[in-house]
C-alpha positions as CSV (number, residue, x, y, z in Angstrom):
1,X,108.0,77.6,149.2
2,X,107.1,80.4,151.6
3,X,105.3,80.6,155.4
4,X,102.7,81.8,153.0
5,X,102.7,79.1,150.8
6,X,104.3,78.1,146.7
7,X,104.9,81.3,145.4
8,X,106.6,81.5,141.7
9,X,109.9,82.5,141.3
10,X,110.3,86.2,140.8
11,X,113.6,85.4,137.9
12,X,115.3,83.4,135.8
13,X,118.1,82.3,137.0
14,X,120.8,81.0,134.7
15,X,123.8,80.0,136.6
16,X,124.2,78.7,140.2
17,X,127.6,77.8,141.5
18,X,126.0,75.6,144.0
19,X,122.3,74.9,144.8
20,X,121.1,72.4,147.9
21,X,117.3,71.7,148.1
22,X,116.3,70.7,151.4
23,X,120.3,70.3,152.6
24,X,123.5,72.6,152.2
25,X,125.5,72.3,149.1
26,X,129.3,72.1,149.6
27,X,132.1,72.7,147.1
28,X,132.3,68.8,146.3
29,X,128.5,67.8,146.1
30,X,127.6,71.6,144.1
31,X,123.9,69.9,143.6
32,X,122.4,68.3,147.0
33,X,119.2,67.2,147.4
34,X,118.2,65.6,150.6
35,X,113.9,64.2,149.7
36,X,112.3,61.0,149.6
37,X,111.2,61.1,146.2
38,X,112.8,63.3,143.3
39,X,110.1,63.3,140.1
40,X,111.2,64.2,136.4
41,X,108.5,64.6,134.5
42,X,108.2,65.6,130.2
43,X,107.8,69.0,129.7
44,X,105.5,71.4,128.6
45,X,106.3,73.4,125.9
46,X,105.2,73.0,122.7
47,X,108.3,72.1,121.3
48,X,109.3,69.2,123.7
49,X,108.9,65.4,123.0
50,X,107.2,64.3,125.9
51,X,110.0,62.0,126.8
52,X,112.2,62.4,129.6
53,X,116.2,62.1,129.7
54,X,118.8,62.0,132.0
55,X,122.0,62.6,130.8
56,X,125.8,62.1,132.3
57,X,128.7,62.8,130.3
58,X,132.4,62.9,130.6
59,X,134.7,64.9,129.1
60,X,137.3,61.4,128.0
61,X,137.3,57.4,128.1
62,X,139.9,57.8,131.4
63,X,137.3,59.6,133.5
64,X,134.2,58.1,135.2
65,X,130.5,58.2,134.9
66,X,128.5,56.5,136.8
67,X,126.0,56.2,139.5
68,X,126.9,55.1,143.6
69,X,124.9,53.5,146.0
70,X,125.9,54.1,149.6
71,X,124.8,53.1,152.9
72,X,125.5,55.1,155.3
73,X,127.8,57.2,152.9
74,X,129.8,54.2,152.4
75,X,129.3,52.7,148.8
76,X,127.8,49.5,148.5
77,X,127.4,49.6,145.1
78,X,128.2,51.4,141.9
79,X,127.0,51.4,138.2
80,X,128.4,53.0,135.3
81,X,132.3,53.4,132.9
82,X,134.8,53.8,135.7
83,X,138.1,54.4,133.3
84,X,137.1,53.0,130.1
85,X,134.0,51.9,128.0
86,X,132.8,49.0,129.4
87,X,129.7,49.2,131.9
88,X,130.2,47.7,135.1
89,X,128.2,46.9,137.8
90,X,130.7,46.8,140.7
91,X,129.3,45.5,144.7
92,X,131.6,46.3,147.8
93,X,131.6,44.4,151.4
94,X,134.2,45.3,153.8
95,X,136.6,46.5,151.5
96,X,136.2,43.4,148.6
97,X,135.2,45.0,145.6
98,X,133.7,42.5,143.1
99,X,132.4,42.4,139.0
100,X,129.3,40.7,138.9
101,X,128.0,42.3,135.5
102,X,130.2,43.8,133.0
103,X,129.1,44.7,129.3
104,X,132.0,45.7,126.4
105,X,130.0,48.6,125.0
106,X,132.3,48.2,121.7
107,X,131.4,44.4,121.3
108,X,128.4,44.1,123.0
109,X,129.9,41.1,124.9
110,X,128.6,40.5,128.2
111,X,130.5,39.1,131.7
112,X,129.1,37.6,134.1
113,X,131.7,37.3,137.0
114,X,134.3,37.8,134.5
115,X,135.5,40.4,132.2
116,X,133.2,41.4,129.1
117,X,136.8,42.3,127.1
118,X,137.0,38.6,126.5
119,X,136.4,37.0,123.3
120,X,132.8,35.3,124.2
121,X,129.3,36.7,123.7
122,X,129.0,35.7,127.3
123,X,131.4,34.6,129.8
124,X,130.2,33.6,133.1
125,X,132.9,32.7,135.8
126,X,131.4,31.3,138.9
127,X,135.2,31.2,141.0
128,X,133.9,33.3,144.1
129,X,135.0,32.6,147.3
130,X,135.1,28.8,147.1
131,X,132.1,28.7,144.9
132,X,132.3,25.6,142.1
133,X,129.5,25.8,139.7
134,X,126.5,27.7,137.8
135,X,123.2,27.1,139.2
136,X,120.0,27.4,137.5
137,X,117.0,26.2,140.5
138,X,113.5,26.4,140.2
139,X,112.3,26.6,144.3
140,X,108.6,25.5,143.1
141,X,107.0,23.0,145.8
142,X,105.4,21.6,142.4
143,X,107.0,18.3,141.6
144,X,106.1,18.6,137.5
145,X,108.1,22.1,138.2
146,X,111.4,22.2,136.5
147,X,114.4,24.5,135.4
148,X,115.7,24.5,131.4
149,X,118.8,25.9,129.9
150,X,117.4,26.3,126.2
151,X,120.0,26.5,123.3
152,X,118.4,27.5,119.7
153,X,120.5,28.0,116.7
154,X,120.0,28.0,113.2
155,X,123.4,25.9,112.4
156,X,123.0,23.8,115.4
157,X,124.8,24.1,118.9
158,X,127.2,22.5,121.3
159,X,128.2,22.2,124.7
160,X,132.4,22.2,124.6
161,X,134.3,21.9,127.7
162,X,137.4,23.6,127.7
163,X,140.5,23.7,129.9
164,X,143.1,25.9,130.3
165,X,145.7,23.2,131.7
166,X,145.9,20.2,130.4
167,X,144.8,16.9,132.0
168,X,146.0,13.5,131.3
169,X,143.1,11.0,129.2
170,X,141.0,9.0,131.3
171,X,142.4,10.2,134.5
172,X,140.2,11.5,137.5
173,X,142.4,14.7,138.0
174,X,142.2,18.1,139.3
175,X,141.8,19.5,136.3
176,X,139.6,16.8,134.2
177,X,136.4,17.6,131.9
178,X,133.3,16.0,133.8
179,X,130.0,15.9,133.1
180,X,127.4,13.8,135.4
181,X,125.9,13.4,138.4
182,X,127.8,14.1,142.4
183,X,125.6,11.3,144.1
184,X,124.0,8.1,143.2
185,X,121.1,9.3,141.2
186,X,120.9,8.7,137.3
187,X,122.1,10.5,134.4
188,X,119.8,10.8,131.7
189,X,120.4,11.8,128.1
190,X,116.8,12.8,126.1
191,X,115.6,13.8,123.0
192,X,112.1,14.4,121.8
193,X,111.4,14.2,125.4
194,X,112.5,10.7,125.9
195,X,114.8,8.8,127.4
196,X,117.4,7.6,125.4
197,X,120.4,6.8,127.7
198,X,120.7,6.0,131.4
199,X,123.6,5.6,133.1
200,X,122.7,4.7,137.3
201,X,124.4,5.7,139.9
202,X,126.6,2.1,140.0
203,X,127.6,2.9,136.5
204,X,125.8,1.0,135.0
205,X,124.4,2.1,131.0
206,X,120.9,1.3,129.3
207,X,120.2,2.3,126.0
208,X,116.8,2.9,125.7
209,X,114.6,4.0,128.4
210,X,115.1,0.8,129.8
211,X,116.5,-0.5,133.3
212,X,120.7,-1.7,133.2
213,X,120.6,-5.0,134.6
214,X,124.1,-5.7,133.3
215,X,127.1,-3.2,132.8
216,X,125.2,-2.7,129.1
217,X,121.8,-3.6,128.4
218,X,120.5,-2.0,125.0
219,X,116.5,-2.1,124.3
220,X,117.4,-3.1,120.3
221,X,119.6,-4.4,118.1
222,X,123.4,-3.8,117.9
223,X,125.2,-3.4,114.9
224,X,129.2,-3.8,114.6
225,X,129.6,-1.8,111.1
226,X,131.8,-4.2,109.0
227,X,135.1,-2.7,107.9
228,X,137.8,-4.8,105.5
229,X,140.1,-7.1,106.6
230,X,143.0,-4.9,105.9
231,X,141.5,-2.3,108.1
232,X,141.3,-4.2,111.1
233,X,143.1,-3.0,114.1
234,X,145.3,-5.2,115.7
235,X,143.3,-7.5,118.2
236,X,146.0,-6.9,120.9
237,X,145.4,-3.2,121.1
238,X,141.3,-3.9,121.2
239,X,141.8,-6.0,123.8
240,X,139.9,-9.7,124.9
241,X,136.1,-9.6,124.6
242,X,136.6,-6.9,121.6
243,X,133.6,-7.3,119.0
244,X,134.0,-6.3,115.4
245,X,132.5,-7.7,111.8
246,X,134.2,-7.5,108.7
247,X,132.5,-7.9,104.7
248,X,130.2,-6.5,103.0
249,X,126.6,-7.2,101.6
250,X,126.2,-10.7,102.0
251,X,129.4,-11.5,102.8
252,X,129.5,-10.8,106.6
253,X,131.3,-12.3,109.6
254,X,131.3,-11.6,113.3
255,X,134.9,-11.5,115.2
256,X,136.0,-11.4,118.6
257,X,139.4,-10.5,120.1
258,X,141.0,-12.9,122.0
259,X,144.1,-10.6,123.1
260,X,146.2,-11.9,120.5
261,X,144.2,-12.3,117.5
262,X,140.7,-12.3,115.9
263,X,138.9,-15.1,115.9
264,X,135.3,-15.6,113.9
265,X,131.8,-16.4,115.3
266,X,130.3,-19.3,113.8
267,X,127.1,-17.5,112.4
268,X,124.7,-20.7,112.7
269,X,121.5,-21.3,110.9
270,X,119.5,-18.8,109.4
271,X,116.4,-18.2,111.0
């Protein structure tokens, strides 16, 4: 670009030791560009694709490759293999450098807040400056609105909760496996789209998408699975109040724990 207007170049020119478009090159930056816009477009000879690359390339693992974001020519932000092979996307804020993304590009395992060299197809660690949980919102004003975590596999799928301390059985600790509500509202379990367990916020369980009115109501019947005799447990270690049945076919009978001993249910009339 001339006072005179675009003129073509008047050579080829192979080799540049440094070249600055619209700002000066220096001996660190040997390719400066200072534009609001930079446009790569597919080429024109006959012989080219029509698609467009952009290549970066190291010469070994131990070197970096990767792309900064600065403000202000500080870096907020970077993207890229910074010292081995697994893509990072790296923020920075006042001198705290954190992993929010980082992909194993060996595994194809993926980090999210934790490190993609783990064992997990995805590991997501939400430990961040006091933050406690994972949250998954849907901000819609529409109250039908909601937000789904969807699992699909062919073999099936479960949720497991796993510590890496160990916390004694029953016991509201630090380090217990917990799974429920932080208020008063219900917990619901579904399937098919219906309610099938509700536990309310005084603890309270129905079975069936019915209302607990005692500390278990169940909408249907309830059916101790008779075992032998032999293979009773010891009434003691059931505790009072403990219902079981023992027989088979027609032979049935209904028992209760007293503390000590099991004691049958007189059955009554058939109705």
């Amino acid at each position: 670009m001339t006072q005179n207007g675009w003129e073509a170049l008047k050579r080829t020119v192979d080799t540049v030791p440094r070249l600055g478009i619209g700002t000066q090159a220096n001996p660190h930056d040997r390719l400066s560009v200072r534009s609001p816009s930079v446009y790569f477009g597919p080429g024109t000879e006959a012989s080219d694709s029509g698609s467009v690359d952009l290549s970066m390339n190291r010469d070994d693992p131990s070197n970096d490759v990767r792309l900064l974001f600065k403000t202000a020519d500080t870096a907020s932000a970077e993207f890229g293999l910074v010292g081995d092979n697994t893509l990072r996307l790296k923020t920075f804020d006042n001198g705290l450098a954190r992993t929010p993304l980082s992909i194993d590009t060996a595994t194809g395992n993926v980090g999210i807040g934790a490190d993609a060299a783990n064992e997990f197809k995805l590991d997501v660690s939400a430990e961040r400056d006091g933050a406690d949980g994972v949250v998954i919102s849907n901000m819609s004003t529409d109250p039908a609105a909601s937000s789904n975590i969807r699992l699909n596999a062919n073999g099936g799928f479960y949720f497991r909760f796993q510590l890496y301390g160990a916390g004694a059985l029953y016991a509201i600790t630090n380090t217990s496996m917990l799974m429920g509500t932080r208020t008063a509202d219900s917990l619901f379990l579904r399937t098919d789209d219906e309610n099938r367990v509700i536990i309310d916020g005084d603890g309270r369980v129905a079975v069936g998408d019915i209302q607990a009115t005692t500390d278990l109501t169940v909408s249907g019947g309830i059916r101790p699975v008779p075992s032998t005799i032999a293979a009773l447990p010891a009434a003691e270690s059931e505790g009072a109040g403990t219902l079981r049945s023992v027989g088979s076919g027609a032979s049935f009978q209904l028992l209760v724990s007293d503390g000590s001993d099991w004691r049958d249910v007189p059955l009554g009339a058939a109705i």
